[in-house]
Backbone as CSV, one residue per row, in Angstrom:
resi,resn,N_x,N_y,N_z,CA_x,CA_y,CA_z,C_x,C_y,C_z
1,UNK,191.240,107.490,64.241,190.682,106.282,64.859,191.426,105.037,64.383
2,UNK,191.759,104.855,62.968,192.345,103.532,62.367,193.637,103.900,61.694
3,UNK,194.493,103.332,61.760,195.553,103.747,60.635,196.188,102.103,60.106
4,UNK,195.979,102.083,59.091,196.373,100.835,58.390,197.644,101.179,57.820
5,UNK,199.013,100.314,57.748,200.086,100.587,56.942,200.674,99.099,56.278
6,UNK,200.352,99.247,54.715,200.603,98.122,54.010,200.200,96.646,54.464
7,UNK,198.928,96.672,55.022,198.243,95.085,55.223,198.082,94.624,53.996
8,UNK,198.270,92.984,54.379,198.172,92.371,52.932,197.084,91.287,53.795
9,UNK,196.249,90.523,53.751,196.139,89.341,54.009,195.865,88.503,53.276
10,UNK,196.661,87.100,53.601,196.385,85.695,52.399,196.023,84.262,53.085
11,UNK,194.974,83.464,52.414,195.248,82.031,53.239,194.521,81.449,52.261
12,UNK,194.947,80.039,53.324,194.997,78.573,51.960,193.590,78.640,51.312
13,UNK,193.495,78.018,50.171,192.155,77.714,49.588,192.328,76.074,48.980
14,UNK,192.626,75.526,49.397,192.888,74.128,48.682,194.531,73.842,48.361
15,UNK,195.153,74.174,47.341,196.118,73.637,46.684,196.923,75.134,46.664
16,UNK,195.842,76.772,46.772,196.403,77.492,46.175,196.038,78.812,47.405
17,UNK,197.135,79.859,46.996,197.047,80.744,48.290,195.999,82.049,47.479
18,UNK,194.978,82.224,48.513,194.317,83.471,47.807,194.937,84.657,48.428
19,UNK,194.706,85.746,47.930,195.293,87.532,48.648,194.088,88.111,48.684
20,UNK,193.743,88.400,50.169,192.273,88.825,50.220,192.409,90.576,49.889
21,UNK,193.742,91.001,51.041,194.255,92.488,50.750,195.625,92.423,50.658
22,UNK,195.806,93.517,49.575,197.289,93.558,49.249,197.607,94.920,49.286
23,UNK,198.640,94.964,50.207,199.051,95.759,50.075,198.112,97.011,51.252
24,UNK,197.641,97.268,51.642,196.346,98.350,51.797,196.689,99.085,53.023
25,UNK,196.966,100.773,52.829,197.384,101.621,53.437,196.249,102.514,53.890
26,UNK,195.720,102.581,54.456,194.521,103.560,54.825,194.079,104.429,56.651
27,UNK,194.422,105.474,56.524,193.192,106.152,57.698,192.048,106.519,57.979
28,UNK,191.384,106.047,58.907,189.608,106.475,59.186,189.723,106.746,60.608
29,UNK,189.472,108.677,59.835,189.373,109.854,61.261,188.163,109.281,62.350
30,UNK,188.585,109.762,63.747,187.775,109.589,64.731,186.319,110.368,64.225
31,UNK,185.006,109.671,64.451,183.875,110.057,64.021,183.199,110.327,62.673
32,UNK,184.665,109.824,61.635,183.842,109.856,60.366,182.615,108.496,59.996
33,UNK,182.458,108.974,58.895,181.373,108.127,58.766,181.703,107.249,56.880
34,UNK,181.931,106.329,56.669,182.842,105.965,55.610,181.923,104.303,55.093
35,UNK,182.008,104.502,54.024,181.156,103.543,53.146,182.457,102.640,52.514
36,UNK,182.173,101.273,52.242,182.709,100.527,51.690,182.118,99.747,50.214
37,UNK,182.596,100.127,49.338,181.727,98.970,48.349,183.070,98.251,47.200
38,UNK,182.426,97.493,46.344,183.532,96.813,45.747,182.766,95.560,45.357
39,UNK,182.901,94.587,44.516,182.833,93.634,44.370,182.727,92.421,45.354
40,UNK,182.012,91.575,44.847,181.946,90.344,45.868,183.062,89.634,45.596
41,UNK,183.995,89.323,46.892,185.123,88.559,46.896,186.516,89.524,46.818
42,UNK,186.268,91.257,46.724,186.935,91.822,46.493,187.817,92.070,47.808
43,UNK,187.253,91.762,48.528,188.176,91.793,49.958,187.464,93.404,51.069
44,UNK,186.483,93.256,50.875,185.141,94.074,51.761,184.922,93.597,53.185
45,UNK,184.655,92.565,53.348,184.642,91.520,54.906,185.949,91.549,55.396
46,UNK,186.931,90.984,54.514,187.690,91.013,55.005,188.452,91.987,55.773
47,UNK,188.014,93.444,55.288,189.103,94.761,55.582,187.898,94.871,57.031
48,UNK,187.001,94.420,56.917,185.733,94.709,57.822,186.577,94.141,59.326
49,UNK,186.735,93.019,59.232,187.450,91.933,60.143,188.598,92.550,60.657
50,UNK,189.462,93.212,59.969,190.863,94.023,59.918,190.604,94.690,61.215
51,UNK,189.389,95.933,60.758,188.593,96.970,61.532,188.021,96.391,62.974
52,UNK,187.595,95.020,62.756,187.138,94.876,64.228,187.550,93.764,64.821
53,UNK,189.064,93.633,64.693,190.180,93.147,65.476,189.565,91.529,65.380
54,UNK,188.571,91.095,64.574,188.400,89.161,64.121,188.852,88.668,63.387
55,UNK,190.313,89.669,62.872,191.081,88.879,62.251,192.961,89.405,62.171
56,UNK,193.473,88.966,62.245,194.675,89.518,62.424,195.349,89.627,60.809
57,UNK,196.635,90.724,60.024,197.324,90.875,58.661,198.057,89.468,58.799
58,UNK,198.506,89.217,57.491,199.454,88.439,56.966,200.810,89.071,57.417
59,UNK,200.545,90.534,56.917,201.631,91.752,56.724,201.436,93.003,56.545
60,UNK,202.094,93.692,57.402,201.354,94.921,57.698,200.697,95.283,59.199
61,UNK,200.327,96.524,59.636,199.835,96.829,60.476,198.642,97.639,61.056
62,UNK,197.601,97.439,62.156,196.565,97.766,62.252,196.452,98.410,63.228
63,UNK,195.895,100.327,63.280,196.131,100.626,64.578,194.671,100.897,65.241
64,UNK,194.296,100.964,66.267,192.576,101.650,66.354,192.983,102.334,67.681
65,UNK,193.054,103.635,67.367,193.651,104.637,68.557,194.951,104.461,68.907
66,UNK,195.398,104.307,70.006,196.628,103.410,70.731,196.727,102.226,71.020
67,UNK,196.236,101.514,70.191,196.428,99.816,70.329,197.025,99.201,69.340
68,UNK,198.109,98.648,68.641,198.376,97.774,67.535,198.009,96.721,67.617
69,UNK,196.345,96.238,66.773,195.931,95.349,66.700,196.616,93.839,66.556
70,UNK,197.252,94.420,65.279,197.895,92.759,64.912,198.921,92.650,65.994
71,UNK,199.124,92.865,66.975,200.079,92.377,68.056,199.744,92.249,69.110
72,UNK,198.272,91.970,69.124,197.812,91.502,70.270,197.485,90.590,70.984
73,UNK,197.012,89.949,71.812,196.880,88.653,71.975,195.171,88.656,72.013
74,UNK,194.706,87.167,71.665,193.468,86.995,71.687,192.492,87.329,72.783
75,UNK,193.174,87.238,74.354,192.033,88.069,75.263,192.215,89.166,75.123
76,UNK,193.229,89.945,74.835,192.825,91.422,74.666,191.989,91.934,73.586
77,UNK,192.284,91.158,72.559,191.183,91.615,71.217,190.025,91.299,71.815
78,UNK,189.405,90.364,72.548,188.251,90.456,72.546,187.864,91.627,73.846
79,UNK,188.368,91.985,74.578,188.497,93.085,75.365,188.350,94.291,74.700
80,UNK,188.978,94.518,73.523,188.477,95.689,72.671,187.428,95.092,72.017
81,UNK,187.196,94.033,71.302,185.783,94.028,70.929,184.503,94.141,71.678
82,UNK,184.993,93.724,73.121,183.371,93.638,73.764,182.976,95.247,74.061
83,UNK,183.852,95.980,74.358,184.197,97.663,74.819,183.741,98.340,73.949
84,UNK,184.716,98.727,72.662,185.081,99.140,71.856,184.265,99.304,70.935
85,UNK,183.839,98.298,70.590,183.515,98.134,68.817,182.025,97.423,69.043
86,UNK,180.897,97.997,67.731,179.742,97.456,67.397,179.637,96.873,66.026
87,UNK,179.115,95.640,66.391,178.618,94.992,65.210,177.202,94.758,64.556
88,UNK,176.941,95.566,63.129,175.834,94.841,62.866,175.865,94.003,61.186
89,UNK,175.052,93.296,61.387,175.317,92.383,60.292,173.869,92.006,59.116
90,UNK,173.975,91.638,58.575,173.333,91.035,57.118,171.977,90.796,57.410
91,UNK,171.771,89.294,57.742,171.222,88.935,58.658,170.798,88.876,59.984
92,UNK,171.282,89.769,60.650,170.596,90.258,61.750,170.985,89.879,63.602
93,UNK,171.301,88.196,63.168,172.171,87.081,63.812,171.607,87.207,65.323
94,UNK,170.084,87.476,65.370,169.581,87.165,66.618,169.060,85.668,67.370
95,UNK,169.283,85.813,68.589,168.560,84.723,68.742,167.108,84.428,68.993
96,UNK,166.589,83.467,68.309,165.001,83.163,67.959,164.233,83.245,69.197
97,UNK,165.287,82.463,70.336,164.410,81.970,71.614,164.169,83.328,72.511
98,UNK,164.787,84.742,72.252,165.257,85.374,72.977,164.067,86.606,72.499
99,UNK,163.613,86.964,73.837,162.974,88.654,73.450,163.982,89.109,72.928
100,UNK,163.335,90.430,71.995,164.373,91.924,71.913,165.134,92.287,72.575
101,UNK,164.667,92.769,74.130,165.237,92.519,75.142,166.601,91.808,75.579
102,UNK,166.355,90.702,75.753,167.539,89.454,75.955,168.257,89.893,75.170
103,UNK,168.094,89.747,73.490,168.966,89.442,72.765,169.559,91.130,72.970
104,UNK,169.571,92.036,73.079,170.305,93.607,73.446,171.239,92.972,74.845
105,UNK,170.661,92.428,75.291,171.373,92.101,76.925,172.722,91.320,76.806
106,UNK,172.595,90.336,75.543,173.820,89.376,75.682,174.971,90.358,75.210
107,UNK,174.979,91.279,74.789,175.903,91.872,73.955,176.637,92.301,75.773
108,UNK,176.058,92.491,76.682,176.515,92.921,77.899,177.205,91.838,78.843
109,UNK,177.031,90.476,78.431,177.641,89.450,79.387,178.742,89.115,79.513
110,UNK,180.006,90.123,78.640,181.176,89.978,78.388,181.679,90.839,79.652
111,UNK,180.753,92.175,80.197,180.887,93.044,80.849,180.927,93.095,82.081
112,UNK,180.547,91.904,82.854,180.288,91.631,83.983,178.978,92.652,84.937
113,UNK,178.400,92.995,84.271,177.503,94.057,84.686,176.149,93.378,86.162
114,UNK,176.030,93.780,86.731,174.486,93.415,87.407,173.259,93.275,86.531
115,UNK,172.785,92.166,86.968,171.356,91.967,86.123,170.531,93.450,85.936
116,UNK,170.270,94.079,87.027,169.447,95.299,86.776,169.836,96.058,85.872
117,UNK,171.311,96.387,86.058,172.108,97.447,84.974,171.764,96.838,83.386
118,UNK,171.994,95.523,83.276,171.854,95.011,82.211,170.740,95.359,81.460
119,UNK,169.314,95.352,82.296,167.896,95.502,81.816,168.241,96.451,81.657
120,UNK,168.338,97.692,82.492,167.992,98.888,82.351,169.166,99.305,80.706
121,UNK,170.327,99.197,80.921,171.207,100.141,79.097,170.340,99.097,78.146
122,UNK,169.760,97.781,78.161,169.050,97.316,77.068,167.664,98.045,76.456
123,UNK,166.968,98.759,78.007,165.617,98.876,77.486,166.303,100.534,77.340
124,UNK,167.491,101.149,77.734,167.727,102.804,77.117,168.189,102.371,75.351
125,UNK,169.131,101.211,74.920,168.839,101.117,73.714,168.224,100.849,72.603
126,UNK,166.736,99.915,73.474,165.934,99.631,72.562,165.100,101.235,72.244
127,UNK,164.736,101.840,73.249,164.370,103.036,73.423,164.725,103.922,72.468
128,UNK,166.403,103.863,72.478,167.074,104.993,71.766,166.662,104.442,69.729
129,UNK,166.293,103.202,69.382,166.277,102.834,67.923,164.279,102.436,67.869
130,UNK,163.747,103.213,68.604,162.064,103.276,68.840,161.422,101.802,69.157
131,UNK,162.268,101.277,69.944,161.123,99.817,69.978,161.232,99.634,71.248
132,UNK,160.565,100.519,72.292,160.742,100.182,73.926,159.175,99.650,74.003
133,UNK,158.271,99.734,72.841,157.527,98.887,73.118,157.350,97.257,72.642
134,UNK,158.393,96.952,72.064,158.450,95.906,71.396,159.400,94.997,72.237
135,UNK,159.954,95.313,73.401,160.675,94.585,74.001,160.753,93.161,74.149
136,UNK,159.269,93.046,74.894,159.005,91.703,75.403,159.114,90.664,74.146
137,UNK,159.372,91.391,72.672,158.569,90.474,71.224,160.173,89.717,71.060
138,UNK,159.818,88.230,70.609,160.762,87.382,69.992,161.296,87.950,68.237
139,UNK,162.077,87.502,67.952,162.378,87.648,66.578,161.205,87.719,65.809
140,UNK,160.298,86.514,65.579,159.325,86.167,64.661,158.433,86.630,64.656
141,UNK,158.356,87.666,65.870,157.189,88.493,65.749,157.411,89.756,65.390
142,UNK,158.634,90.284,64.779,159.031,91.273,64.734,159.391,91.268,62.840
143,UNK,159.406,92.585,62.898,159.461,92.488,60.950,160.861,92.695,60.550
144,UNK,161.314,92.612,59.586,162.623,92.573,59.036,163.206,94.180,59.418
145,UNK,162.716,95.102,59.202,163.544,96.455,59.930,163.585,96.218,60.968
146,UNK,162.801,95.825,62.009,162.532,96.025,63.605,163.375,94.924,64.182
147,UNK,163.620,93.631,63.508,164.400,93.030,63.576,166.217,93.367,63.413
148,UNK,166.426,94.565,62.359,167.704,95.270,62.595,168.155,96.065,63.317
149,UNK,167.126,97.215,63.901,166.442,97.902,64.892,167.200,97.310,66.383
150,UNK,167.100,95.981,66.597,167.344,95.325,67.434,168.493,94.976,67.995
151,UNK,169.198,94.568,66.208,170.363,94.392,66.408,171.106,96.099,66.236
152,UNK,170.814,96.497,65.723,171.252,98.159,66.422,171.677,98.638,67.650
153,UNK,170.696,97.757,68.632,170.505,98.452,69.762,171.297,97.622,70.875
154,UNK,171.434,96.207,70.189,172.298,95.273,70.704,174.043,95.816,70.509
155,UNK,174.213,96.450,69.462,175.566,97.014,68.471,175.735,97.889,69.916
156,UNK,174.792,99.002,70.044,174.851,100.522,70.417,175.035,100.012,72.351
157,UNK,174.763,98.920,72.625,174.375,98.806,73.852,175.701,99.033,74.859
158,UNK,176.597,98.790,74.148,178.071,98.496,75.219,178.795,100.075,74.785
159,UNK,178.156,101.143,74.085,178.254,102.584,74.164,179.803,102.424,73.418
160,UNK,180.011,101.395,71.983,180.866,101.538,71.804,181.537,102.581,71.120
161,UNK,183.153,103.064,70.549,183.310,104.004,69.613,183.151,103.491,68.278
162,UNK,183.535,102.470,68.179,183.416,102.033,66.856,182.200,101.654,66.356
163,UNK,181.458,101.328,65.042,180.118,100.535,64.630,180.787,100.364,63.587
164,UNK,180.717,99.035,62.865,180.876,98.544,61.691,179.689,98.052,61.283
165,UNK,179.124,98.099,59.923,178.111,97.197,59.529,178.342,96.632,58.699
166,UNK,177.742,95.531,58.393,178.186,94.744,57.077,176.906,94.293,56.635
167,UNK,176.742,95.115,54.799,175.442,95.327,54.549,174.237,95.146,55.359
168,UNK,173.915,96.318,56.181,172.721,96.374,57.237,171.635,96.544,57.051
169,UNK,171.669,96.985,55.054,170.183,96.787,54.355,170.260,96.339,53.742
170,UNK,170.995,94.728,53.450,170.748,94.175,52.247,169.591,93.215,52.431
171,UNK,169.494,93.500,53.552,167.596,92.339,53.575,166.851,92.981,53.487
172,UNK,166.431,94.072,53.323,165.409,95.583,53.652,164.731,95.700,52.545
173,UNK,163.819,96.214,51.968,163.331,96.745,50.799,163.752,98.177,51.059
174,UNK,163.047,98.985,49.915,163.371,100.734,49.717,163.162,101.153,51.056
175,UNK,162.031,101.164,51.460,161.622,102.516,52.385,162.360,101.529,53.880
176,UNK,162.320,100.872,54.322,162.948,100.090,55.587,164.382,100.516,55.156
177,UNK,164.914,100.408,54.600,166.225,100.466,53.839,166.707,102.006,54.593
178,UNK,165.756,103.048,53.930,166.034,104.081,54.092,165.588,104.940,55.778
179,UNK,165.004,104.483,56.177,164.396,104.211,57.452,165.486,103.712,58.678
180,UNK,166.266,102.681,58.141,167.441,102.468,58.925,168.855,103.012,58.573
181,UNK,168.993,103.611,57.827,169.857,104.460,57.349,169.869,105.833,57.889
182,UNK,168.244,106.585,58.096,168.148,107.712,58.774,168.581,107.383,60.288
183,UNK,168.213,106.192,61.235,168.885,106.174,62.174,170.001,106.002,62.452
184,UNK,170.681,105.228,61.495,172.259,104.848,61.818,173.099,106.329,61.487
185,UNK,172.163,107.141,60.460,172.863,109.155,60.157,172.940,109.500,61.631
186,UNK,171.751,109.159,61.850,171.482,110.109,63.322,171.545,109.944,64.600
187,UNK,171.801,108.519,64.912,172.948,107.850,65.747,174.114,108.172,66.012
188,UNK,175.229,108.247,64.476,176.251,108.366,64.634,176.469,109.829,64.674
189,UNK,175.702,110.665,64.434,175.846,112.537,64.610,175.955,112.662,65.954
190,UNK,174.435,112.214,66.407,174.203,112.077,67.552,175.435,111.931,68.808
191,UNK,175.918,110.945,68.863,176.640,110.002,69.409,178.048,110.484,69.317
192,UNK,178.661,110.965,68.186,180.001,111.084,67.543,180.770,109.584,67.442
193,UNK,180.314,108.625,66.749,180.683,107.498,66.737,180.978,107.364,65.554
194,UNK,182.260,106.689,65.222,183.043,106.201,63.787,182.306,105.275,63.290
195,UNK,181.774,105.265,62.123,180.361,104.391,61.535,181.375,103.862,60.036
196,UNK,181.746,102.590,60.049,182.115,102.105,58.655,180.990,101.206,58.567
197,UNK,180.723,101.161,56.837,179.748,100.038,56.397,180.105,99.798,55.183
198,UNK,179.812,98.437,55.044,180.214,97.933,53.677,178.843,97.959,52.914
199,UNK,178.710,98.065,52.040,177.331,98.211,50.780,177.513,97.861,49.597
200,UNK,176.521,97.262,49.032,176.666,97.007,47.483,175.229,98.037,46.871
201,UNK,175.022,98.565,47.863,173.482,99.667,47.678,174.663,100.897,47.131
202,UNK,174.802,101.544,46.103,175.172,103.214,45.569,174.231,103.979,46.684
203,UNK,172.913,103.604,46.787,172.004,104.799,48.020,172.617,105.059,48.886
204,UNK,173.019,104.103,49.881,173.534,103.920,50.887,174.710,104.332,51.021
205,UNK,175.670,104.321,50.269,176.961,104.654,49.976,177.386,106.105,49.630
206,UNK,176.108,106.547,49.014,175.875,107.939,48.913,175.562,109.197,50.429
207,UNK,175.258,108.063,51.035,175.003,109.042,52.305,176.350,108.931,53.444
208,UNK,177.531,108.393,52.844,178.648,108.554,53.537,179.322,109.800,53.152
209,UNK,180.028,110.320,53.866,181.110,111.294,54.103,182.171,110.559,53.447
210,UNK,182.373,109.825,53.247,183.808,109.395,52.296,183.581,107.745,51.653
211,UNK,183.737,107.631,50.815,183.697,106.378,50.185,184.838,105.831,49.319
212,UNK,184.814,104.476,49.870,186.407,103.629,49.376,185.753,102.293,48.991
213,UNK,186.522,102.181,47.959,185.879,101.150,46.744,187.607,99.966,46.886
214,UNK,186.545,98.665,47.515,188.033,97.785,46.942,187.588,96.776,46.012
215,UNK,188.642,96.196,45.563,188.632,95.179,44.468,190.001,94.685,44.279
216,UNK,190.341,93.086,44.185,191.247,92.529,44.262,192.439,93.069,45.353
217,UNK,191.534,92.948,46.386,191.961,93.459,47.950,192.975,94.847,47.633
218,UNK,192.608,95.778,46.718,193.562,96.876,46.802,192.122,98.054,46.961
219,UNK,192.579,99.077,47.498,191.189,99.859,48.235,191.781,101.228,47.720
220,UNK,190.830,101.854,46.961,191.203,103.184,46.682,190.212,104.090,47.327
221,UNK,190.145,105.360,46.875,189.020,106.360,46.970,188.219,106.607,46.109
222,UNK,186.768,106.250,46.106,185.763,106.786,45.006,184.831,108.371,45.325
C-alpha cells in the first residue's frame, strides 16, 4: 500500500530549521493494520500527513499504490484524499450545527454525489458504527464515544482504502476506549482496509499487527 524511501522533512521555526523526519524508509502492506507511537514532537503527525498526502517530503519519496505522492500536484492530492483515504482525529472535528447525519454527509461533497445517494451511504455508515438511531442528534447531544462513532462513519463513508487515525482514544476513558477499538478491529477485518494509528495508549498499540515507534523523526520497529 505505502512505500516510503529516505523522507526527511524540515521547516522554519523562527531563526532555526527543525527535522521533523530524517531520513525514514518504510513499507505498509495493503490491509495491514499498524500502530504508531513515540514521543510528543517525535515526528508521529507528521509521518501521519506523509500517509495522507497533507503534506509533501523535504527529500525523499512517497508511494500509496501507483501514485508518487510527493510529485503531485495539489488537485490531485486532494482527489486521492477525498477517494482514497479516511480520517479520524483527536478531537473528533465535527460540526456543532450539524446532525450526525450531515456531519457523515460532508465527507461526500467533494464527490459530486445526488442528495439522495448522499443520505442514503451516510445513514449505511452511521448504521455500520451502531448509531442509525442517533442520526437526527447534534454533537452535544451525543457522548464522547458516539461522538467518535460519528466521525468513524464520516472516515468510512467515501468506502475509502486507507484510514489513518490520530489518537482516536485519547479523549475516551477505559471502557469507550476499548469499545472503539473493537470497532475500528472489526471494521478493518471486516472491510480489508489499511488501518494506521498513532497512540500514546501501549493498549491500543498492542492490538496492532505491527508496531513502529518514532523519535527524533527516525522510525524503527518495536
Amino acid at each position: 500500500m505505502y512505500t516510503l524511501q529516505n523522507v526527511s522533512k524540515s521547516y522554519k521555526q523562527g531563526s532555526r530549521t527543525v527535522t521533523a523526519l530524517s531520513d525514514v524508509s518504510l513499507t505498509i502492506a495493503d490491509g495491514a493494520l499498524v500502530a504508531i507511537q513515540g514521543p510528543t514532537g517525535g515526528g508521529k503527525s507528521t509521518l501521519l500527513q506523509m500517509l495522507g498526502a497533507l503534506d509533501r517530503p523535504s527529500a525523499g519519496t512517497v508511494q500509496l499504490g501507483d501514485s508518487e505522492l510527493s510529485t503531485l500536484g495539489d488537485s490531485t492530492l486532494a482527489d486521492i484524499r477525498a477517494h482514497q483515504i479516511g480520517f479520524i482525529f483527536q478531537g473528533f472535528n465535527l460540526l456543532p450545527t450539524l446532525t450526525a447525519q450531515e456531519n457523515v454527509e460532508t465527507a461526500l461533497a467533494p464527490l459530486g454525489l445526488a442528495a439522495d445517494a448522499r443520505r442514503s451511504r451516510a445513514a449505511q455508515a452511521l448504521a455500520s458504527v451502531g448509531l442509525a438511531e442517533r442520526a437526527a442528534h447534534r454533537p452535544t447531544e451525543l457522548s464522547g464515544g458516539q461522538q467518535q462513532r460519528v466521525a468513524i462513519a464520516r472516515a468510512l463513508v467515501k468506502e475509502p482504502a486507507v484510514l489513518l487515525a490520530d489518537e482516536p482514544t485519547g479523549n475516551l476513558d477505559e471502557q469507550t476506549r476499548d469499545e472503539i477499538m473493537d470497532l475500528l478491529e472489526g471494521l478493518w477485518r471486516d472491510r480489508g482496509l489499511t488501518l494506521v494509528l498513532v497512540t500514546h495508549d501501549s493498549a491500543v498499540a498492542a492490538r496492532a499487527e505491527r508496531r513502529l515507534h518514532i523519535a527524533g523523526g527516525t522510525v524503527r520497529e518495536k
